[in-house]
MILUMSE-231184 format. One line per field, with one value per residue (C-alpha): y, z, x; residue number from 0; residue in three letters. Coordinates in steps of 0.1 Angstrom, whole numbers, plus 5000, padded with zeros to 4 digits. Each point is the difference from the previous one (the first is absolute). Example, Ala and Ser with C-alpha at 12.3 -4.5 7.8 and 13.67 -1.06 7.14 Angstrom:
north <- (4955  5034)
up <- (5078  4993)
east <- (5123  5014)
nr <- (0  1)
rest <- (ala  ser)
REM end
This chain:
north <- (3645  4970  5020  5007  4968  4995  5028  4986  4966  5016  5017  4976  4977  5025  5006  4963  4995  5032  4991  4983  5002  4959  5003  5011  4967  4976  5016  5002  4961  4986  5019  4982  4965  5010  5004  4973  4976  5016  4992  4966  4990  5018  4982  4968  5009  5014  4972  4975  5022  5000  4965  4990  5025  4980  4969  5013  5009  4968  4979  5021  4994)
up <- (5156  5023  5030  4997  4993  5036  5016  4992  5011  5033  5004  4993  5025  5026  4994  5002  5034  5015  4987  5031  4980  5005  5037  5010  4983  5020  5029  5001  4983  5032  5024  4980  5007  5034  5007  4979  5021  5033  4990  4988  5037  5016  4980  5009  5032  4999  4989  5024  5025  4978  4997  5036  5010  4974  5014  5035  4991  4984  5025  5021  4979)
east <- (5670  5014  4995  4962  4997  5015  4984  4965  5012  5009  4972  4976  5020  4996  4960  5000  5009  4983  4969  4978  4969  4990  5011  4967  4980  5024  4993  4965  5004  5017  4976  4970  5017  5008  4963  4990  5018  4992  4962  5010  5014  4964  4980  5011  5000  4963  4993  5012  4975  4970  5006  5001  4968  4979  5011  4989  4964  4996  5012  4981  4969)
nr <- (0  1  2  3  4  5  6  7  8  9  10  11  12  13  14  15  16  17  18  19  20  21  22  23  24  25  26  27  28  29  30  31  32  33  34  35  36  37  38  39  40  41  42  43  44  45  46  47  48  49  50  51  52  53  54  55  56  57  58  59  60)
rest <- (unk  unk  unk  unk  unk  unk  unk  unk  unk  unk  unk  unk  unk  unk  unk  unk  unk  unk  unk  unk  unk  unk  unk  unk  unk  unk  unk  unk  unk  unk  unk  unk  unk  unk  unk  unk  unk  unk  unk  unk  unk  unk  unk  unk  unk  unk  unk  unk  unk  unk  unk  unk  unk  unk  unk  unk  unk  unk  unk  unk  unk)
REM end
């Protein structure tokens, strides 16, 4: 009876680290914060250019 006890354990250890299930959600999380902050660092620099073109026209006006 011990040793079923210790074959399940074993098994169940062994399912436990071939399982890759979640592996898929953290990579797909650190690709959406990868783009996140890539359209963080255009914004501000769109910005910075819309900025400066609306100060032309009305120093132009």
């Amino acid at each position: 009876m011990k040793n079923d006890g210790m074959k399940n354990k074993v098994w169940l250890l062994k399912r436990l680290l071939s399982d890759d299930s979640g592996q898929d959600l953290i990579e797909y999380a650190l690709v959406a914060a990868l783009l996140a902050l890539s359209a963080v660092a255009a914004m501000g620099t769109l910005s910075n250019k819309i900025s400066n073109e609306f100060n032309k026209v009305g120093d132009s006006l």
